[in-house]
C-alpha positions in Angstrom: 75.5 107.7 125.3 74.4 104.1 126.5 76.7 102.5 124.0 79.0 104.8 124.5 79.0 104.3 128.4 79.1 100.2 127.6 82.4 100.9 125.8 84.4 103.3 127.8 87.4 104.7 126.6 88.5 102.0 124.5 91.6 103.7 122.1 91.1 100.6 119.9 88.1 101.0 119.4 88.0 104.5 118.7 91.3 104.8 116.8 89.0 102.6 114.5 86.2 104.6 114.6 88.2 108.0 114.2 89.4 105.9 110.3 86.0 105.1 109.4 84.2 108.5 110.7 87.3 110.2 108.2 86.7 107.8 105.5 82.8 108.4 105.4 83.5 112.2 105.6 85.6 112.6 103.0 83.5 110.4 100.5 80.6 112.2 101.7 82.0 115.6 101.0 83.2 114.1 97.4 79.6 113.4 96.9 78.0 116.1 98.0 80.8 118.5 95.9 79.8 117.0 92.5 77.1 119.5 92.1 79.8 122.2 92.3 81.6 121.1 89.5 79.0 120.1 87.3 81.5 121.7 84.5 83.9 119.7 84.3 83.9 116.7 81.8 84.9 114.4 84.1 82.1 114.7 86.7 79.2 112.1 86.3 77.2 115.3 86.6 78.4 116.7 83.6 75.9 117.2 80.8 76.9 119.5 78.2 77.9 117.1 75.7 74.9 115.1 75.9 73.3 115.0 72.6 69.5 116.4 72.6 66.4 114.3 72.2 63.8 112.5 74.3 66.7 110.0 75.3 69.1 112.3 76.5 66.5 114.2 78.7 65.4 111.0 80.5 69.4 109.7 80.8 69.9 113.5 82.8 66.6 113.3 85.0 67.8 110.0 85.9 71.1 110.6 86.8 70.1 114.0 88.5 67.6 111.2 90.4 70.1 109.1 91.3 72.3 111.3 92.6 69.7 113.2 95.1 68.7 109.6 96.1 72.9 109.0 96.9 72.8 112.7 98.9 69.7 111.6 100.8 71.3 108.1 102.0 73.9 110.3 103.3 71.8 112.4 105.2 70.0 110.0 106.9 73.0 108.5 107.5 74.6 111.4 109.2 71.2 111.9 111.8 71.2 107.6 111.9 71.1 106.1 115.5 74.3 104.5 114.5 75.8 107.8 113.6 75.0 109.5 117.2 76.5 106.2 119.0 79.8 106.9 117.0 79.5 110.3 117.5 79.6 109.7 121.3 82.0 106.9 121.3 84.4 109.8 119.7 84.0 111.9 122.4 84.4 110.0 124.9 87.5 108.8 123.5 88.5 112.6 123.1 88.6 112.2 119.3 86.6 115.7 118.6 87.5 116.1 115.4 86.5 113.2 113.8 83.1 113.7 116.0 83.1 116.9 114.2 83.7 115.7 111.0 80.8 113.1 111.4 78.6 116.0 111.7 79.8 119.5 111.0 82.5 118.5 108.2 79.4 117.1 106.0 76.2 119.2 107.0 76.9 122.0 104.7 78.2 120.7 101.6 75.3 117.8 101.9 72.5 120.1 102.0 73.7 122.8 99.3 74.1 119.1 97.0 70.1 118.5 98.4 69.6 121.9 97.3 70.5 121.8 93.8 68.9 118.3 93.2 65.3 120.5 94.2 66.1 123.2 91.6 
């Protein structure tokens, strides 16, 4: 609220905010919807045509690994300091959905992708 208070209702500033907050979101959700497709061939996740053997099995834990360690950075930046300034320089500035989409849009498909990196 403090930096939100030092910047007022700045459109500018918000407008760019709103773009980044949208841009975030949807490469978030992009992320996080990866595990939900993890049959198609194109998907980094995709494994079925990985041949069998010691190397295989350590190329799949460690892309599994890398890709919980890409859906925890996007966690923490969703609950970041950073993150709740922008989320109350967006409402001030009366841009609720892209406040929403900073938190709401990405909390559900972010922790069913957390999820299925556990199992």
């Amino acid at each position: 609220d403090e930096v939100a208070d030092q910047i007022g209702e700045d459109s500018t500033i918000a407008d760019r905010c709103a773009e980044s907050v949208a841009a975030w979101a949807a490469s978030t959700r992009a992320l996080a919807e990866l595990v939900e497709s993890t049959q198609d061939d194109n998907n980094p996740l995709y494994f079925a045509s990985t041949p069998s053997g010691c190397d295989a099995l350590h190329a799949e834990v460690e892309r599994w690994r890398a890709y919980s360690a890409a859906v925890n950075n996007a966690q923490t930046t969703r609950k970041s300091a950073s993150a709740v300034a922008l989320g109350a320089i967006l409402k001030r500035n009366r841009r609720f959905v892209a406040a929403a989409q900073l938190d709401d849009g990405v909390t559900g498909p972010l922790q069913r992708a957390a999820d299925a990196c556990r199992d």
